[in-house]
Structures are given as C-alpha cells and as structure tokens.
C-alpha positions in Angstrom: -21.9 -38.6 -8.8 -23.0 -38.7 -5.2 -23.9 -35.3 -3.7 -20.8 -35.2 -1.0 -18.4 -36.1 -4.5 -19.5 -33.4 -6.3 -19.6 -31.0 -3.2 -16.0 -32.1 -2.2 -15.0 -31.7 -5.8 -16.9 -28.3 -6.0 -15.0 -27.1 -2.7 -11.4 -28.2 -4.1 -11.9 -26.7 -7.1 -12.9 -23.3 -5.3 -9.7 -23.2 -3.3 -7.5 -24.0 -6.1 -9.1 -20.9 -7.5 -8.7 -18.6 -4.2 -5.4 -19.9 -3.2 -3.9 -17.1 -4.7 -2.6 -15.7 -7.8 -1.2 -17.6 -10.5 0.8 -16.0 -13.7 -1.1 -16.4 -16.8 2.1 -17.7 -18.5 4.9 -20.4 -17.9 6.9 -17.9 -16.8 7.2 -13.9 -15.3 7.6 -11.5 -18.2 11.5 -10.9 -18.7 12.6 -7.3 -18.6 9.8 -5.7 -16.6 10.4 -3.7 -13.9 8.1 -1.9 -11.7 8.1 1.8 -11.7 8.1 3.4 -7.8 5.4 6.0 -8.2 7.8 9.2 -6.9 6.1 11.6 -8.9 3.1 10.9 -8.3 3.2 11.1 -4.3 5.4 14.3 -5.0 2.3 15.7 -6.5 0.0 14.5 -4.3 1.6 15.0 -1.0 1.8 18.7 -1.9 -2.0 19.2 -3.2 -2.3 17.7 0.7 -0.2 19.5 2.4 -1.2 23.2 0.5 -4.9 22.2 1.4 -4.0 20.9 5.1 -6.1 20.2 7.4 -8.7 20.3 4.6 -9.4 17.5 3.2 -8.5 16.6 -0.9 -10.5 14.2 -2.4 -7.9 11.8 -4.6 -11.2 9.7 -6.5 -9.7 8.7 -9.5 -6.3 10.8 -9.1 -3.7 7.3 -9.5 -3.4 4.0 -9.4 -0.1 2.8 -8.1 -0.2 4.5 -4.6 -1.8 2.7 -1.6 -3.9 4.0 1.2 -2.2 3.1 4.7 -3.8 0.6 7.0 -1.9 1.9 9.6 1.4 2.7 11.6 3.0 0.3 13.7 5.8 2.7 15.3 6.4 5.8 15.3 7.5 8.3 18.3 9.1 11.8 18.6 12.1 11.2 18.4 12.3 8.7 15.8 14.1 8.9 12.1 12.1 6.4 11.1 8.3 5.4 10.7 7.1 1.9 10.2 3.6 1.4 8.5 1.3 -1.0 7.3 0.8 -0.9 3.5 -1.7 -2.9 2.1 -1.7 -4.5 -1.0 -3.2 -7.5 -3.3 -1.5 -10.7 -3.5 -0.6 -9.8 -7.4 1.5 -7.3 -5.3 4.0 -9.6 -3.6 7.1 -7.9 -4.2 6.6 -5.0 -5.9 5.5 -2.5 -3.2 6.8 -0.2 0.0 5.7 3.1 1.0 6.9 6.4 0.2 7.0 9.8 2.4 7.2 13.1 1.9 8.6 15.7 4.6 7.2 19.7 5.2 8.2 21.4 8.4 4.4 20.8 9.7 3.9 17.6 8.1 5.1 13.5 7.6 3.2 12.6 4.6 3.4 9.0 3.8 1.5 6.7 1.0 2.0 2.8 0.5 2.4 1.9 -3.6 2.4 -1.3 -5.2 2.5 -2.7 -9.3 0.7 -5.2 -10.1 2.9 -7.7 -12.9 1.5 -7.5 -16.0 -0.2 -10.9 -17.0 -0.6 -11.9 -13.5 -4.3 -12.6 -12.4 -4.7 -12.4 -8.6 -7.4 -12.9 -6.0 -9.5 -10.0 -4.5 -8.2 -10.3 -0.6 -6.2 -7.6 1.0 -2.4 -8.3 2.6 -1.0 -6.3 5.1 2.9 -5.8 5.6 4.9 -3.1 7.8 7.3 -1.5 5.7 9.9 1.1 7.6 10.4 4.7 5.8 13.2 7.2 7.0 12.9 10.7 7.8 15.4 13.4 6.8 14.7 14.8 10.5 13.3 13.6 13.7 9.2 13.2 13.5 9.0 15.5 16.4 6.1 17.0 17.0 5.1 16.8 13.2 1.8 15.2 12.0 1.7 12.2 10.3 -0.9 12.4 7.5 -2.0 9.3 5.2 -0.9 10.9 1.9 -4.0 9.0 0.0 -6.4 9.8 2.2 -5.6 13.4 3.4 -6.3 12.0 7.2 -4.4 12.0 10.5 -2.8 9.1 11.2 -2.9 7.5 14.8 0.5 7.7 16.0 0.5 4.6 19.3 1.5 6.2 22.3 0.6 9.8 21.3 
C-alpha cells in the first residue's frame, strides 16, 4: 500500500475511534437508571462548609460528583444559579448539578453516571445547567462543593 493509503486509512481509522463513545452492545442496558448522588453532596457540602474557608481535601472521597468549570450567572438577587458542569461524553444525559444552602454559604457540585457497558473517549464537555435556591443568593458565597474554592461570581 502506498504511504498516503495507509496514512489516510491510519487517520480514518483514528477518528472512527475518537468520535465519541460507542455502547459495547446492540443496545442500552434496559432497566438502568442513574442514581443522583444527594447523599453524597449532603455529606460533602457539610464537611465544607464546617471547615470553611479552610480548605478539605476530597482525593478519593466519590466518584459521581463533578468539579465545576464555572458559573455562567449568578447575581444577588437571583433564585437561581446557572453553572458549567463538566462531564465525559459517556455522560450525555445522565448529569446536572446539585446545591446545598447554609446561611453563609451556596455550595454547588456538578454529578454525572457513566452507563454501564458504555466505553467513551477521554475529552471533557462543558454544559450550563440552572440550580434553584430556596432563598435569594444575596450576599452568600458561592463555593465549588468538590473543590472547597470560591467561585467567581461575573459582575461581583
């Protein structure tokens, strides 16, 4: 085979591979439903928030809940928060973000569950998602409930 062949052949076959992820079987498994990881940002959001503004490491602590990548809106008076989760593309559908309120504190962690027998790629996607508040974010602070930081609220 000529050396442009095999190269062009070589290149399709690697973005057949990193297109995306494909399911292992013919078909999703039937009956399987992802699990919303509640509990666990329950937990965590209070080890944070007891601990605040130190910070609490959370290497190794669970698997389901998502760092933030950022917020997109959020302003004093708001009910609402909008954020940027990130998640893999095995994670199409199965993911949001989750908050937690103190009277000091907005605590909010992206999740996502992978589908079992689904094989997926190692790139990163980025989608807002929209949380409520109980109350008005005032002049609370927003806190990545993963990471223990600050978040940078735009306009603040």
């Amino acid at each position: 085979m000529r050396g442009w062949v095999r190269a062009a052949v070589a290149a399709s076959a690697a973005a057949v591979l990193l297109a995306g992820c494909g399911e292992v079987g013919a078909e999703e498994p039937r009956g399987w439903e992802a699990e919303v990881p509640e509990a666990a940002l329950e937990e965590r959001a209070a080890r944070v928030a007891e601990a605040w503004p130190e910070p609490v490491p959370a290497i190794g602590e669970f698997t389901d809940l998502l760092p933030l990548e950022g917020v997109r809106r959020a302003a004093a008076g708001d009910r609402s928060v909008t954020v940027d989760v990130g998640h893999s593309a095995c994670v199409m559908e199965d993911f949001g973000a989750l908050v937690h309120e103190t009277e000091d504190l907005v605590l909010v962690s992206g999740w996502g569950v992978a589908h079992p027998g689904v094989s997926c790629t190692a790139e990163l996607l980025v989608d807002p998602v929209r949380v409520e508040l109980d109350e008005e974010l005032g002049d609370r602070t927003l806190v990545d409930a993963v990471t223990g930081e600050e978040l940078d609220l735009p306009g603040r």
